[in-house]
Backbone of each chain as ProteinMPNN parsed JSONL, in Angstrom:
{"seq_chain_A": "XXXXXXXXXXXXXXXXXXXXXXXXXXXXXXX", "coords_chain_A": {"N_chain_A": [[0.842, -1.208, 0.0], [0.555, 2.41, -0.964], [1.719, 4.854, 0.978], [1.469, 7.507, 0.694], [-1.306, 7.858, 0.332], [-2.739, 8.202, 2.828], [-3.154, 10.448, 5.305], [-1.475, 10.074, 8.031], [0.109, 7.766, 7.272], [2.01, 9.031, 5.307], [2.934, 10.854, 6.933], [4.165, 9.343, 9.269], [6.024, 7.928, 7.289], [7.794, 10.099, 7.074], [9.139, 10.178, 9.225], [9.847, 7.759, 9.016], [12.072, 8.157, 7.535], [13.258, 9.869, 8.168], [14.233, 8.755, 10.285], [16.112, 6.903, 9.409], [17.657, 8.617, 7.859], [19.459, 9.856, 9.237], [21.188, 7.726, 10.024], [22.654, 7.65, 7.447], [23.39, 10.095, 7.291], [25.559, 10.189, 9.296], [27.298, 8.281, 8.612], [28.426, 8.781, 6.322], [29.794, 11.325, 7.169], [31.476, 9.864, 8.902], [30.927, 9.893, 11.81]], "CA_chain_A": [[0.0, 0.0, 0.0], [1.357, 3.564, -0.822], [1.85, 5.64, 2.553], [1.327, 8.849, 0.81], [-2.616, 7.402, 0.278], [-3.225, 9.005, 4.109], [-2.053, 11.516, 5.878], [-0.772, 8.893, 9.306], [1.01, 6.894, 6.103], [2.723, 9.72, 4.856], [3.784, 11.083, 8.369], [4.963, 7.704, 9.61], [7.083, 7.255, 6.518], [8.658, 10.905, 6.803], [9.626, 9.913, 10.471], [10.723, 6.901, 9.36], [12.994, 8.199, 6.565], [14.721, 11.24, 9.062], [15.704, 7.856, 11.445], [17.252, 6.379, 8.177], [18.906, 9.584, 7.036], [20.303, 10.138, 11.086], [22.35, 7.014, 9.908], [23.177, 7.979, 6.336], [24.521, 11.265, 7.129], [26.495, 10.254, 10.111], [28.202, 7.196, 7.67], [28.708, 10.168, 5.473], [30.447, 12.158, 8.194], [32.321, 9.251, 9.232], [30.566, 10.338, 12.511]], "C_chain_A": [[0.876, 1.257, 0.0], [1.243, 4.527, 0.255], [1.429, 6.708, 1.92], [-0.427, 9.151, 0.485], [-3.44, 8.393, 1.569], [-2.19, 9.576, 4.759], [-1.329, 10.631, 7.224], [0.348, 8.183, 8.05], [2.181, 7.853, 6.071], [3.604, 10.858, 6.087], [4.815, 10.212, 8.815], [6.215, 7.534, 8.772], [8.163, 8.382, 6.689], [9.358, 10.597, 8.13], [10.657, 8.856, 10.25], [12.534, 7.271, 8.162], [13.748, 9.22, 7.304], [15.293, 10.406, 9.915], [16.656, 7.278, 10.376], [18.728, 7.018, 8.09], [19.98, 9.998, 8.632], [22.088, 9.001, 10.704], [23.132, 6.945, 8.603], [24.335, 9.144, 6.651], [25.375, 10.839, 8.337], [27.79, 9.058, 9.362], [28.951, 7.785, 6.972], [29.593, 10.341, 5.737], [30.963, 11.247, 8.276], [32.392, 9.42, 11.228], [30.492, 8.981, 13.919]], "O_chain_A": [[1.828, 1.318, 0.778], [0.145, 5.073, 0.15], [0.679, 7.257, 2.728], [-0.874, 10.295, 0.395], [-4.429, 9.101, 1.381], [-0.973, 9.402, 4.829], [-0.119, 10.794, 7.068], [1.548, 8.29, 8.301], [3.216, 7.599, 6.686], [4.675, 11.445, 5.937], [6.036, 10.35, 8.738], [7.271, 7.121, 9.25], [9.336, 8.04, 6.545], [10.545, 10.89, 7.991], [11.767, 8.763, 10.775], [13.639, 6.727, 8.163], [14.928, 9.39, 6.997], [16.387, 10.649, 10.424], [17.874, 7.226, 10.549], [19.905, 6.662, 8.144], [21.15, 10.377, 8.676], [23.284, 9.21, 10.907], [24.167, 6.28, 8.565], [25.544, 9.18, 6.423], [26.359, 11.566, 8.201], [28.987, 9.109, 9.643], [30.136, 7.461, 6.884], [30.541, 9.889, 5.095], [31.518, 11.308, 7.179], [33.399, 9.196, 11.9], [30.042, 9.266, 15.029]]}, "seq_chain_B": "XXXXXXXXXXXXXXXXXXXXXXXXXXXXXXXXXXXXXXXXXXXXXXXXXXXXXXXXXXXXXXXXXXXXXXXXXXXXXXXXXXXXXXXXXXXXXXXXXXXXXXXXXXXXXXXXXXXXXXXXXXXXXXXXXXXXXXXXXXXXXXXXXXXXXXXXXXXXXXXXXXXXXXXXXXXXX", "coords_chain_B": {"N_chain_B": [[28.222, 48.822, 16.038], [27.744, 46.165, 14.138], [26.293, 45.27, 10.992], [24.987, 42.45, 10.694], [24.252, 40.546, 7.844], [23.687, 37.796, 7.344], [22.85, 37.06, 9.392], [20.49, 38.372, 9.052], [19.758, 37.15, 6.812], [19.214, 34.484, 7.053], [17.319, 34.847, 9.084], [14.944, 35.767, 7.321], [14.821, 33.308, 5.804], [13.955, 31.557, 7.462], [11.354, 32.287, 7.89], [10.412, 33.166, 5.343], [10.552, 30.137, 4.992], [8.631, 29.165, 6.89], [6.218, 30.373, 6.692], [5.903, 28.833, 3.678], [5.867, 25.841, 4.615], [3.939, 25.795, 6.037], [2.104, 26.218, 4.652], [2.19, 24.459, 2.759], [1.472, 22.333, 5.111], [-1.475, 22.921, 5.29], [-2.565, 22.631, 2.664], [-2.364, 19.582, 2.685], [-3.662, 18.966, 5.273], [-5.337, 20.194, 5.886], [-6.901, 21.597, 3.777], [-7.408, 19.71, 1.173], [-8.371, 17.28, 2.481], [-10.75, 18.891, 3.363], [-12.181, 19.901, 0.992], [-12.56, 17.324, -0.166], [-14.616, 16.118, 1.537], [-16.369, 18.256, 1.309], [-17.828, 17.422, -1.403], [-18.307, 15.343, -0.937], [-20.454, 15.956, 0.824], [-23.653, 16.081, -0.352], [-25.611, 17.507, -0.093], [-24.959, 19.745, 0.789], [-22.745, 23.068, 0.716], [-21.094, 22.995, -1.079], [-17.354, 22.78, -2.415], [-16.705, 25.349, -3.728], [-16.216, 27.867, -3.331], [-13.805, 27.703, -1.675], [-11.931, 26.736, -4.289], [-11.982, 28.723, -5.681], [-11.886, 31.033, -4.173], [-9.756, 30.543, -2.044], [-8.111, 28.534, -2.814], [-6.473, 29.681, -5.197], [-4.984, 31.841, -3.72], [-3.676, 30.366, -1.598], [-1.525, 29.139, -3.019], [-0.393, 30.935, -4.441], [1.23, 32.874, -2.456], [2.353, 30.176, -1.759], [3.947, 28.849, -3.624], [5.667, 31.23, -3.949], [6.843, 31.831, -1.307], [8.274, 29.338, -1.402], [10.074, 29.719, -3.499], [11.635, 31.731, -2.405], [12.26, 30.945, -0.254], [14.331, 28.87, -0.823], [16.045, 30.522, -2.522], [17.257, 32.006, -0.238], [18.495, 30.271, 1.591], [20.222, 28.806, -0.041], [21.671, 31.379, -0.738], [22.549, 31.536, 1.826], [24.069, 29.388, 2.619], [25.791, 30.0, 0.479], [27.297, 32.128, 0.736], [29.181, 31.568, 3.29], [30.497, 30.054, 2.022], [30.027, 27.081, 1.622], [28.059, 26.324, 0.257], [29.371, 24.57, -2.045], [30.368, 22.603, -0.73], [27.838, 21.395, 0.795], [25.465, 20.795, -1.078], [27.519, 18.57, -2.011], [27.746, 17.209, 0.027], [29.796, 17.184, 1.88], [31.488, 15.295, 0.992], [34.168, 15.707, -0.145], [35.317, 17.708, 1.817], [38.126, 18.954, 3.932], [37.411, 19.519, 6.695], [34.475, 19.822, 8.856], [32.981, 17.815, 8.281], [30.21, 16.526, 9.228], [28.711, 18.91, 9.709], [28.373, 19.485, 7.132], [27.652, 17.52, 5.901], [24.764, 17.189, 7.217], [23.449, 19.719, 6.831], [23.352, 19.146, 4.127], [22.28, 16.94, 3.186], [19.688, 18.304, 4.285], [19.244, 20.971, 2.524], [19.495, 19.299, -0.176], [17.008, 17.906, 0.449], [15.423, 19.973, -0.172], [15.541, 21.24, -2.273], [14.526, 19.225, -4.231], [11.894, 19.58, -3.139], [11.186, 21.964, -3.605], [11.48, 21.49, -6.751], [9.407, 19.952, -7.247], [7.334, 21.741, -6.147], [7.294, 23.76, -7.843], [7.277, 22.323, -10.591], [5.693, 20.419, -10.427], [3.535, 20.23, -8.92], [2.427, 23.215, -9.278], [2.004, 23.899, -11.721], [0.509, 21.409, -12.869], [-1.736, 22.28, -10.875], [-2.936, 24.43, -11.604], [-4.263, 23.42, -14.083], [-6.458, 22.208, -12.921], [-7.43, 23.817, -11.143], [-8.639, 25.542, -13.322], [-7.083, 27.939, -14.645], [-5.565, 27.359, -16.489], [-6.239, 25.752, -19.721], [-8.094, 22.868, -19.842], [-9.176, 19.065, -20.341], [-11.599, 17.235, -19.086], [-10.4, 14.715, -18.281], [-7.848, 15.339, -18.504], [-7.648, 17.097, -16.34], [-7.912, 15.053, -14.235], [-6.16, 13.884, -13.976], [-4.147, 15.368, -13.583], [-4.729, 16.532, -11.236], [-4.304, 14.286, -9.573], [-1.928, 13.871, -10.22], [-0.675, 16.303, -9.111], [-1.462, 15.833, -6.137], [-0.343, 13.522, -5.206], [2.541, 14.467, -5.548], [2.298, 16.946, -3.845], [1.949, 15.576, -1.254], [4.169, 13.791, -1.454], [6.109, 15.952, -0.914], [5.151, 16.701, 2.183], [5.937, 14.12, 3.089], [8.753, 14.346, 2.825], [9.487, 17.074, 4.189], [9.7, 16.648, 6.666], [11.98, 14.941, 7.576], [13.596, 16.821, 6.202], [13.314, 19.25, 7.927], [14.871, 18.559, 10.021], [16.862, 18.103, 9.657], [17.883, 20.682, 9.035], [17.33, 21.859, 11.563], [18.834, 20.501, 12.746], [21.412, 20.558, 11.597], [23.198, 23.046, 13.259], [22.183, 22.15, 15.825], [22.855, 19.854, 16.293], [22.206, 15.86, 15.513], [19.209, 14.404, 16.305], [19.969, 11.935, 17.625]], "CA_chain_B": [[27.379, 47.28, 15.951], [28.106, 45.882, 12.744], [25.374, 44.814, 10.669], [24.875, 40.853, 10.037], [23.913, 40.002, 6.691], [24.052, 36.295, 7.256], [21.726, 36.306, 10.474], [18.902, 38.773, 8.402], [19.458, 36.22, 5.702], [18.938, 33.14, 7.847], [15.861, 35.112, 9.228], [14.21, 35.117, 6.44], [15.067, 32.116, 5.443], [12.984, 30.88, 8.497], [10.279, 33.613, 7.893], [9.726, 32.037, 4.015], [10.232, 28.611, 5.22], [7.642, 28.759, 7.571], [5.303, 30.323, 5.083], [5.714, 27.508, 2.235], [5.627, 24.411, 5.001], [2.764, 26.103, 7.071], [0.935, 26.313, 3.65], [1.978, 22.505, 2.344], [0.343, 21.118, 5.667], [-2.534, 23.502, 5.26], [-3.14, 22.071, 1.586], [-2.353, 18.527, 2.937], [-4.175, 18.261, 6.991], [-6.631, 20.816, 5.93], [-8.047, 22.058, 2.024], [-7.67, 18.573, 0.27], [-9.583, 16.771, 3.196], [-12.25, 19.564, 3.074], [-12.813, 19.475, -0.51], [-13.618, 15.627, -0.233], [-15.921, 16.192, 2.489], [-17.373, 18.902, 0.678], [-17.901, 16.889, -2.493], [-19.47, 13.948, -0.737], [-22.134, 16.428, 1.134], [-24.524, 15.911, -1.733], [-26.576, 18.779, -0.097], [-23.617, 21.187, 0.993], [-22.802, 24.234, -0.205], [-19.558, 22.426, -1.971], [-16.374, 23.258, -2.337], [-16.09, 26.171, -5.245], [-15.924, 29.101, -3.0], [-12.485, 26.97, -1.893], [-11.216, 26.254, -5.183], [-12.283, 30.168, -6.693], [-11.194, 32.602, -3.165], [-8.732, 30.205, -1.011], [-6.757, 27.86, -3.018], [-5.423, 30.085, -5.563], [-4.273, 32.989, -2.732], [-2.593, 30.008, -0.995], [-0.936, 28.874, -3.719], [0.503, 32.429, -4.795], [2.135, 32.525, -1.104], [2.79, 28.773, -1.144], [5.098, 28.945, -4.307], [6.483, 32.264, -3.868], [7.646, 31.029, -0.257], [8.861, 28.038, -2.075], [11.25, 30.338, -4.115], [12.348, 32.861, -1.419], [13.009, 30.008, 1.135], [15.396, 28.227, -1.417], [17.493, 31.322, -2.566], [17.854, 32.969, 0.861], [19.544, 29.604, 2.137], [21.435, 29.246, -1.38], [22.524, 32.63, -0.628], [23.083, 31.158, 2.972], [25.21, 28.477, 2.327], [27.356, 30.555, -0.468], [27.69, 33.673, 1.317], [29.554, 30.648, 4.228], [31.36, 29.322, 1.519], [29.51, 25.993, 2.42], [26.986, 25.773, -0.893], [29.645, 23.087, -2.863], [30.428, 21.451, 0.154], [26.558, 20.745, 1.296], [25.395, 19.564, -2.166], [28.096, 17.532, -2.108], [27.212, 16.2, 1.49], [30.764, 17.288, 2.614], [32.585, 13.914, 0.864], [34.866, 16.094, -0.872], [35.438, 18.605, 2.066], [38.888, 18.456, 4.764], [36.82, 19.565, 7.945], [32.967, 20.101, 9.138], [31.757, 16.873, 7.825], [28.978, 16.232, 10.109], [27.688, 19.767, 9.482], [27.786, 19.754, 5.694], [26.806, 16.026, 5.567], [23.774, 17.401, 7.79], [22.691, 20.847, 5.967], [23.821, 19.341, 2.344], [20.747, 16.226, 3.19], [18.371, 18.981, 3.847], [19.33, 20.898, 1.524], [19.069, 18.3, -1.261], [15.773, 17.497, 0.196], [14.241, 21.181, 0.02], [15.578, 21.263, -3.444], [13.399, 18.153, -4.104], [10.535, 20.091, -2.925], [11.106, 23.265, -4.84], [11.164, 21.348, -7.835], [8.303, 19.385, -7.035], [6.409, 22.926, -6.174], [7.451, 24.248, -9.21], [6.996, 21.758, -11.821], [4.495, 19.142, -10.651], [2.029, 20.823, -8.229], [2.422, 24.486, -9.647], [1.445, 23.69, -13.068], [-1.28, 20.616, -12.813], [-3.16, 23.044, -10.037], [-3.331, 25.546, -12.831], [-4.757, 23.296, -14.68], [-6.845, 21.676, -11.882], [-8.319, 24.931, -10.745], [-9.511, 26.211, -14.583], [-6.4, 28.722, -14.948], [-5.292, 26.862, -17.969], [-7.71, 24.681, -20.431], [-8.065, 21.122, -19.688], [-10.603, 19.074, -20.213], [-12.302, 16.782, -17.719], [-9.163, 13.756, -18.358], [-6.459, 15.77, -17.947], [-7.6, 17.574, -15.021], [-8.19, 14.549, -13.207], [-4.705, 13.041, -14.51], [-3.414, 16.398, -13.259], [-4.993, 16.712, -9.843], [-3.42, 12.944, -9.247], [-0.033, 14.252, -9.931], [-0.32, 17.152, -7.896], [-1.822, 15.332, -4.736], [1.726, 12.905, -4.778], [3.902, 15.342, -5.441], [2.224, 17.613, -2.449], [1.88, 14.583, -0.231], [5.972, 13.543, -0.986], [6.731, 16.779, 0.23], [5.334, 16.632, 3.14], [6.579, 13.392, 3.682], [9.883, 15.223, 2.865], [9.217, 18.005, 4.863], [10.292, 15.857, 8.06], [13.687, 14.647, 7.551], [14.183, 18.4, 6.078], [13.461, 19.924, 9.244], [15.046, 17.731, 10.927], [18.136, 18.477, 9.201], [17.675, 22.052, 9.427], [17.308, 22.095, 13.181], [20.408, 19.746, 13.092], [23.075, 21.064, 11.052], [23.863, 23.625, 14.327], [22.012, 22.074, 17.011], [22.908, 18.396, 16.471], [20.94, 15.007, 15.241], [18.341, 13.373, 17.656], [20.202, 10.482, 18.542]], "C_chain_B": [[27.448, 47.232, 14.533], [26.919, 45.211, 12.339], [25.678, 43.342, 9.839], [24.236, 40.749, 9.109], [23.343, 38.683, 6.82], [22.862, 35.927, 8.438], [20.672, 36.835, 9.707], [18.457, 37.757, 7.555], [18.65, 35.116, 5.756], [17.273, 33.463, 8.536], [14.597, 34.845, 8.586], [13.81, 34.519, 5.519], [13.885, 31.157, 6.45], [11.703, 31.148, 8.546], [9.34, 32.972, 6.368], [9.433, 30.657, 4.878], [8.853, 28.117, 5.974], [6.339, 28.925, 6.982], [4.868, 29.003, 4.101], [5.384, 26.428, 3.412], [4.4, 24.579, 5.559], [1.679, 25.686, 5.853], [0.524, 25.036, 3.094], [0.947, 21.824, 3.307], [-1.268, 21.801, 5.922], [-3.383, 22.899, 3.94], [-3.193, 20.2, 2.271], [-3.659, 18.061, 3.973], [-5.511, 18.871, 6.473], [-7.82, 21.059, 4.371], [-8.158, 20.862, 1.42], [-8.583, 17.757, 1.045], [-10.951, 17.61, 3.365], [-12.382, 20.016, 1.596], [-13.347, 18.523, -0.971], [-14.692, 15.66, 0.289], [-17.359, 16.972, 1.788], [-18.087, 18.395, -0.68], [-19.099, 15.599, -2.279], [-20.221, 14.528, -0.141], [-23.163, 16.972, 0.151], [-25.341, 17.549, -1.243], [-25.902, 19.861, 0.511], [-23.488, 21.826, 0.549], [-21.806, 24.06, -1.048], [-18.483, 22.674, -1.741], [-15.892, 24.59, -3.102], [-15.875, 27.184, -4.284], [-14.283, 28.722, -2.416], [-11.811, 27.268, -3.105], [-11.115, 27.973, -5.677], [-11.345, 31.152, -5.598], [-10.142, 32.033, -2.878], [-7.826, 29.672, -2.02], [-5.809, 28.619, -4.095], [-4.455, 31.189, -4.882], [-3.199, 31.394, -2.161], [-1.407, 29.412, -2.278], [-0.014, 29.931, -4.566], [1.244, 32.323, -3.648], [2.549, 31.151, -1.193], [4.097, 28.883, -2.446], [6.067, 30.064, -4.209], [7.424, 32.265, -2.777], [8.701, 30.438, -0.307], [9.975, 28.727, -2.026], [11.983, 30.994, -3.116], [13.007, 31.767, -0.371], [14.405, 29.569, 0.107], [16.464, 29.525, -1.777], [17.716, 32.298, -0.957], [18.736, 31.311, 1.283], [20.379, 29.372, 1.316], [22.175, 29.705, -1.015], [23.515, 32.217, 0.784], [24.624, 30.577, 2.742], [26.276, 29.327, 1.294], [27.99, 31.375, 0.14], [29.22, 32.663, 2.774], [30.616, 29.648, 3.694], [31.102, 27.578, 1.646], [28.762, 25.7, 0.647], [27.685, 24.697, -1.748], [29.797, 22.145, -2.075], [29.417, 20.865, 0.939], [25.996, 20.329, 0.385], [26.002, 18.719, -2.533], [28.47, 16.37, -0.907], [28.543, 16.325, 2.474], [31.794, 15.959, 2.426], [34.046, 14.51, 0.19], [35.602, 17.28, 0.467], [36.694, 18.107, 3.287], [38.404, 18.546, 6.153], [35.446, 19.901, 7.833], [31.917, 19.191, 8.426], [30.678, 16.453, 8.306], [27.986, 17.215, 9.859], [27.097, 19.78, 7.801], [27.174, 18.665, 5.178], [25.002, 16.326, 5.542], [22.931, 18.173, 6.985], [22.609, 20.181, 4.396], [22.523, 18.507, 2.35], [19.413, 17.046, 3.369], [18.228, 19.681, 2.89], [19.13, 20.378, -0.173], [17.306, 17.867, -1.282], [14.462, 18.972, 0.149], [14.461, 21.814, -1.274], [14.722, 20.584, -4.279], [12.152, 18.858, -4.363], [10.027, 21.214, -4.179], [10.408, 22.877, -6.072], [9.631, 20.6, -7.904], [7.261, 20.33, -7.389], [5.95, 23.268, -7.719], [6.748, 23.788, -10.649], [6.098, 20.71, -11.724], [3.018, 19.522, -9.886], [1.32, 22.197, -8.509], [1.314, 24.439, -10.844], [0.361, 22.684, -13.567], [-2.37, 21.445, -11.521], [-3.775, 24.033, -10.886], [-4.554, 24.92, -13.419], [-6.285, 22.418, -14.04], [-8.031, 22.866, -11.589], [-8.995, 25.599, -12.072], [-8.534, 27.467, -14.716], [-6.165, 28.604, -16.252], [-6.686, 25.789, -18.192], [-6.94, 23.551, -19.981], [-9.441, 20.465, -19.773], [-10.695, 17.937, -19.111], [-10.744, 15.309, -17.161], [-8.164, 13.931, -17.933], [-6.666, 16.663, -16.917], [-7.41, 16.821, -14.035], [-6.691, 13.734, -12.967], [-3.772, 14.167, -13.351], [-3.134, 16.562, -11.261], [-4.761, 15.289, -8.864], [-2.245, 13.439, -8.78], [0.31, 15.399, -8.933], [-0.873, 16.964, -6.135], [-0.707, 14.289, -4.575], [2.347, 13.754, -4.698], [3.672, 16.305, -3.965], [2.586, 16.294, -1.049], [3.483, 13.961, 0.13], [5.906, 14.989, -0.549], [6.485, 17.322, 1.212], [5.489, 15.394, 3.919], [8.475, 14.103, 4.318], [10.322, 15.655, 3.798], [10.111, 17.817, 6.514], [11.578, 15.567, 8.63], [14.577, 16.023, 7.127], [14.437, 19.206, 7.129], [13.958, 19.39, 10.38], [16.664, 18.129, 10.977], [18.957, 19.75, 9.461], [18.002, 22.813, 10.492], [18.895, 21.375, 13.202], [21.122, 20.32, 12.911], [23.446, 21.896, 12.461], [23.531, 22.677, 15.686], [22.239, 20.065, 17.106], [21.85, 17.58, 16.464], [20.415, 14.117, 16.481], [19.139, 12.579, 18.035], [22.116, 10.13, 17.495]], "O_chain_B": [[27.221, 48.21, 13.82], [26.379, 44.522, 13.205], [26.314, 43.144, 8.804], [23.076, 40.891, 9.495], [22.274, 38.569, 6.219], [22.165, 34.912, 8.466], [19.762, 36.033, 9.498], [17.285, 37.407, 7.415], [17.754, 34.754, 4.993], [16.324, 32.679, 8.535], [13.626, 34.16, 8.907], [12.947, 34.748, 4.672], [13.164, 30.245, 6.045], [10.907, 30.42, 9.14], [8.193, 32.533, 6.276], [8.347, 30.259, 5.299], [8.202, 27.092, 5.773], [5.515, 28.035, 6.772], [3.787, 28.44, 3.927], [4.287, 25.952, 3.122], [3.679, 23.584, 5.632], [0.667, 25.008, 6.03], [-0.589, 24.54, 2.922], [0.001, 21.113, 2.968], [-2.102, 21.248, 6.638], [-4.594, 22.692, 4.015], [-4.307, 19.678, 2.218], [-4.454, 17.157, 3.716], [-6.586, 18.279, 6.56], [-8.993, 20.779, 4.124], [-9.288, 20.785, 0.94], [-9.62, 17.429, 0.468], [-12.052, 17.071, 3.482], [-13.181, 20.952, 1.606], [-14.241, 18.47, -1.815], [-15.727, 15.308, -0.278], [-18.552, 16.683, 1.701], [-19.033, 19.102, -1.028], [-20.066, 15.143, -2.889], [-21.271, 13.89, -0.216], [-23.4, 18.164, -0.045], [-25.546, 18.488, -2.013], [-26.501, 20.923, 0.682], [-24.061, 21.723, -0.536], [-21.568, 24.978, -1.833], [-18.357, 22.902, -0.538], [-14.692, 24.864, -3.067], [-14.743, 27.554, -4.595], [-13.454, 29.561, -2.767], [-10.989, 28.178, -2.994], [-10.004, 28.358, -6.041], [-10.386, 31.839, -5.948], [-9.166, 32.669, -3.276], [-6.758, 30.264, -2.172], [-4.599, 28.392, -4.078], [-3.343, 31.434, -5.349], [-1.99, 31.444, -2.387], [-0.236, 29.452, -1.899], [0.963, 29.604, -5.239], [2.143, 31.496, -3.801], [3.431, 30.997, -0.349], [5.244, 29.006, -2.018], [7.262, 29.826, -4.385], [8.599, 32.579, -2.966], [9.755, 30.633, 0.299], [10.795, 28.679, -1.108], [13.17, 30.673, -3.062], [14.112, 31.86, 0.165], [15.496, 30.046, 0.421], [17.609, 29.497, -1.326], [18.457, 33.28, -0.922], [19.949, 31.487, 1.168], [21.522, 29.655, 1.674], [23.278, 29.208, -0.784], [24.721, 32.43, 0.904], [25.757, 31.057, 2.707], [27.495, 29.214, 1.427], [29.221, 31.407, 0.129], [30.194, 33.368, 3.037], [31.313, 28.83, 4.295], [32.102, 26.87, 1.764], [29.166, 24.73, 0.004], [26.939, 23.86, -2.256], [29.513, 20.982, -2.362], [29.721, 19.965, 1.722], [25.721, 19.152, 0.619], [25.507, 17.919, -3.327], [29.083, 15.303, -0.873], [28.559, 15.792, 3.584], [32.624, 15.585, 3.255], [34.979, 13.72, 0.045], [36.61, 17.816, 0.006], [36.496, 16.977, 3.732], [38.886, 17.72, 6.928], [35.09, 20.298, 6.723], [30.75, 19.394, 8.092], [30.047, 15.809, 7.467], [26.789, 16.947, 9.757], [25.965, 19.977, 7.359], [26.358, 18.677, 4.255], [24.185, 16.038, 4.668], [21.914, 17.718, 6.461], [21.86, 20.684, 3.559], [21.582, 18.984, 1.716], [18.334, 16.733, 2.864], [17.279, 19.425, 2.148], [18.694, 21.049, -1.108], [16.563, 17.625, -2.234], [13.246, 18.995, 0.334], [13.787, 22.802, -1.567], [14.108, 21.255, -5.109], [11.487, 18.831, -5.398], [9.169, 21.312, -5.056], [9.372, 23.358, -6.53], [8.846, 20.912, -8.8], [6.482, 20.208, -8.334], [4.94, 23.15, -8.413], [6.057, 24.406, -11.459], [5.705, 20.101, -12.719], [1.859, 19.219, -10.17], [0.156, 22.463, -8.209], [0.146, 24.829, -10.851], [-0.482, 22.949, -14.424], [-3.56, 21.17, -11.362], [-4.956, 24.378, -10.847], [-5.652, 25.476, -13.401], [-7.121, 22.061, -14.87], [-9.24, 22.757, -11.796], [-10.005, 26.258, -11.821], [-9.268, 28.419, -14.982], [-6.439, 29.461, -17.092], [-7.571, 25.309, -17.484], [-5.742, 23.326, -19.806], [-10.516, 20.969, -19.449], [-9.78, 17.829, -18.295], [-10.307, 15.107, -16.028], [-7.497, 13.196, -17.205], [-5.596, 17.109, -16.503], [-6.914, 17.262, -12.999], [-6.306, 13.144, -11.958], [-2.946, 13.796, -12.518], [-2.191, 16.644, -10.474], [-5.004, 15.255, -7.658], [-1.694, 13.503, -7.681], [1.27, 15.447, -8.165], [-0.702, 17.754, -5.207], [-0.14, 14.386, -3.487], [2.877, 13.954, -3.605], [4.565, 16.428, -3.126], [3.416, 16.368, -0.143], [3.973, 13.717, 1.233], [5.475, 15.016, 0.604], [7.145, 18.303, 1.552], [5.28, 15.375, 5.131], [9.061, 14.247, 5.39], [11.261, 15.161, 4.423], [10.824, 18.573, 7.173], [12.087, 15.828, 9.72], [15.723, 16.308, 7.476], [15.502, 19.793, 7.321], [13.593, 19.662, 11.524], [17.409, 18.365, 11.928], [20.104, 19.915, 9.878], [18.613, 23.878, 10.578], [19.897, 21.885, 13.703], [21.758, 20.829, 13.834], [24.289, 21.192, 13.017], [24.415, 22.456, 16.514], [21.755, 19.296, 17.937], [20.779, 17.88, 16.994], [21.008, 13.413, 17.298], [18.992, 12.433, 19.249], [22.794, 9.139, 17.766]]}, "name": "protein", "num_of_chains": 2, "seq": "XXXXXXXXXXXXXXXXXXXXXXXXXXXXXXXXXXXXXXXXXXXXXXXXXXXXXXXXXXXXXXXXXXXXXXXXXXXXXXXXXXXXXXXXXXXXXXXXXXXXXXXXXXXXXXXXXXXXXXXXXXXXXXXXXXXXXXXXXXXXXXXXXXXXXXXXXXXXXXXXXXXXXXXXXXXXXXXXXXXXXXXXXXXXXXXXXXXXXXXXXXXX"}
């Protein structure tokens, strides 16, 4: 199902994609 | 007292920004769920006084926002000497990788948006609202593409401000 269908979906997923990017950019950084 | 450039800049940088995101979750939480509502109250007064007074005023402020938020931090980041080394996430840079890693991911993702604004929700609302011709097919084709493209960026929106707040004040966890 596409998350951006409801607004809880499309919240949820942006939450879950800023804990993602927490560990992208610190891999990045070398952090 | 010497006058800061760089903090007025950053001001209203915060001053747009809040503008354009206030307006995204205003089209998102609020006008697209009361336009359905209004659509399915068969005996309601509808939605057109929406679509005719409100949505094109927010949508003049919601793109114009758009624009002003993106070149005042542009300007930010260049004026800081920072703008190649945050689109490039800081892999190329000898110190402040954590910060440019940080700003360059929001950055990238409020570029995202822009273009989004710009070229996918800007131009099918036009045609959505009766600015430009369309006929009944490609409005509805239209008003598809511009309910994703709004809806990614305020998925977006999240990890942007997240970033935002970070680059100085450090990431959640």
């Amino acid at each position: 199902m596409n998350p951006l269908e409801s607004i809880t979906g499309t919240i949820s997923a942006g939450f879950v994609l800023a804990i993602v990017l927490v560990f992208v950019i610190k891999a990045i950084a070398g952090a | 007292m010497d006058f800061n450039f760089l903090s007025l800049d950053r001001w209203l940088h915060i001053v747009a920004g809040v503008t354009w995101i206030g307006l995204l979750y205003y089209f998102n939480f609020v006008q697209a769920p009361a336009l359905a509502a209004a659509t399915a109250d068969k005996g309601g007064p509808g939605g057109a006084g929406i679509t005719k007074y409100v949505a094109p005023r927010a949508l003049l402020w919601f793109r114009m926002s758009a624009a002003v938020t993106w070149l005042t931090g542009a300007l930010y980041l260049a004026k800081n000497g920072h703008l190649h080394g945050a689109f490039t996430l800081g892999l190329m840079a000898e110190s402040g990788q954590l910060y440019l890693a940080t700003i360059g991911v929001g950055a990238w993702l409020g570029t995202i948006m822009l273009f989004n604004v710009w070229v996918l929700i800007w131009p099918n609302q036009k045609k959505v609202l009766g600015l430009t011709p369309a006929t009944d097919e490609q409005k509805a084709k239209a008003r598809r593409t511009a309910f994703l493209a709004s809806r990614t960026n305020t998925l977006l929106s999240i990890p942007m401000l997240m970033c935002m707040g970070s680059a100085f004040h450090g990431l959640p966890f």
